[in-house]
C-alpha positions as CSV (number, residue, x, y, z in Angstrom):
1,X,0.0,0.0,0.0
2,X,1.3,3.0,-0.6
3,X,2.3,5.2,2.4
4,X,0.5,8.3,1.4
5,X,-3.0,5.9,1.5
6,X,-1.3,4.4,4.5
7,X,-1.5,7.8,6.3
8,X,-4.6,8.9,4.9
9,X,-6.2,5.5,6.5
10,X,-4.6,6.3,10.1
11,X,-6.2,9.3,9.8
12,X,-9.7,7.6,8.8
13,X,-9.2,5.3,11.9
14,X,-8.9,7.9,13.9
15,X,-11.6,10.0,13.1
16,X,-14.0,6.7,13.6
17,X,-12.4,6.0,17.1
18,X,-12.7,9.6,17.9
19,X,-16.2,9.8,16.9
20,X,-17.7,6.0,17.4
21,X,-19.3,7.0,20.9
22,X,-21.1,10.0,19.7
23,X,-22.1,8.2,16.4
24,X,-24.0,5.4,18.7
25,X,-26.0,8.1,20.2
26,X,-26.9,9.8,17.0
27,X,-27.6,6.9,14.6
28,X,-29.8,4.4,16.4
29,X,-29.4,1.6,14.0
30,X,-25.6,1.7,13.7
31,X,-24.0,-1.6,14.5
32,X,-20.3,-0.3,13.5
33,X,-17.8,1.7,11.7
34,X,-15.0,1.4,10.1
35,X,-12.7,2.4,7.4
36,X,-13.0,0.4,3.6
37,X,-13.8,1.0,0.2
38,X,-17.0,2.7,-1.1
39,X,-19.3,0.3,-2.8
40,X,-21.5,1.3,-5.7
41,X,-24.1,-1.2,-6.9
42,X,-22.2,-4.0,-5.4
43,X,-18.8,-2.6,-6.6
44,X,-15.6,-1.0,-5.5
45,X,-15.4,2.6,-6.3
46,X,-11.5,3.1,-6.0
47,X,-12.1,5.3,-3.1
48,X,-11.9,4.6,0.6
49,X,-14.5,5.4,2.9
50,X,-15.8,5.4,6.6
51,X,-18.1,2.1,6.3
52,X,-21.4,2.3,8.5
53,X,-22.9,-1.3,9.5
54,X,-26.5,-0.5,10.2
55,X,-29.6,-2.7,11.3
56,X,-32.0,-1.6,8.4
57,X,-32.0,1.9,6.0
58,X,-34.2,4.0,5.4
59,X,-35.2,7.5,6.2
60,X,-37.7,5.8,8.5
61,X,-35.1,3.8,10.2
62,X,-32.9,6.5,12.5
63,X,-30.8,9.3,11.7
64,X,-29.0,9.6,7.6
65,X,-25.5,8.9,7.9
66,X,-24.0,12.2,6.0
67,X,-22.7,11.5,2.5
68,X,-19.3,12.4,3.6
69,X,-17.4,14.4,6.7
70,X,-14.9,16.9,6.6
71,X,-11.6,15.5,8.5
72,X,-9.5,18.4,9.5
73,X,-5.6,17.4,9.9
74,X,-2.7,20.1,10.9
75,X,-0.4,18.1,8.2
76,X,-3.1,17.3,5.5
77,X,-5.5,20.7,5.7
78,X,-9.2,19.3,5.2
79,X,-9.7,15.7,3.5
80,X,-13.6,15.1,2.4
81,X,-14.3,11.8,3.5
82,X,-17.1,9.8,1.8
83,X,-19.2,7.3,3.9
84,X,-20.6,3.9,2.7
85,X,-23.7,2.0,4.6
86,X,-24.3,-1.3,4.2
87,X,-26.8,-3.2,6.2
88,X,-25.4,-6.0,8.3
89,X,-28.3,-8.9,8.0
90,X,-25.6,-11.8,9.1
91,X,-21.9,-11.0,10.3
92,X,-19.3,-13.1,11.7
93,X,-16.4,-11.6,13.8
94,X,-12.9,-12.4,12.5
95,X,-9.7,-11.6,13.8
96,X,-7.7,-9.5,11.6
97,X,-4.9,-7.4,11.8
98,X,-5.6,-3.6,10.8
99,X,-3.3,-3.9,7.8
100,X,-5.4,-7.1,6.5
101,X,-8.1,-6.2,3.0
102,X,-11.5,-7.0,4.5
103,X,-13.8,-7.9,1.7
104,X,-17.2,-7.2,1.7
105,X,-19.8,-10.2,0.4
106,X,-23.4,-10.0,-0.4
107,X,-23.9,-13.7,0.4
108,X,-25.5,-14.3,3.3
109,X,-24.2,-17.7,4.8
């Protein structure tokens, strides 16, 4: 990976660790966060994003996740983050190590 998307991620993570507890307040259905690529239709973008697992969607469903924040660095100015949110019908916790790919799968086993 290259280090400028390596340093661009750290900053992702910790926007989400900074922000997770206020996040579970503020969007009811929101099983989890974290930092992967932006899905369109079921495919990779090119772009990372800060991935939101919810229960359901819906207007009806709790608070809209914005389409993107605004992540103010001292070293990098302002970086416009997208988000992605995928609902989470079936999920299985893995152990992996931050640097690992997690792939995102539409089955449901």
């Amino acid at each position: 990976m290259h280090s400028r998307t390596n340093r661009k991620l750290n900053i992702v993570r910790d926007f989400i660790q900074e922000n997770y507890k206020d996040w579970e307040g503020k969007y009811s259905n929101m099983l989890g966060a974290y930092p992967g690529m932006k899905h369109r239709k079921n495919k990779p973008s090119g772009r990372y994003a800060i991935v939101f697992l919810v229960s359901e969607k819906g207007p009806d469903k709790g608070k809209i996740v914005p389409r993107y924040f605004d992540i103010h660095t001292p070293q990098s100015g302002s970086i416009k983050i997208p988000t992605d949110v995928i609902v989470a019908k079936k999920y299985k916790l893995w152990n992996v190590s931050l640097c690992g790919r997690i792939e995102r799968s539409t089955s449901h086993e």
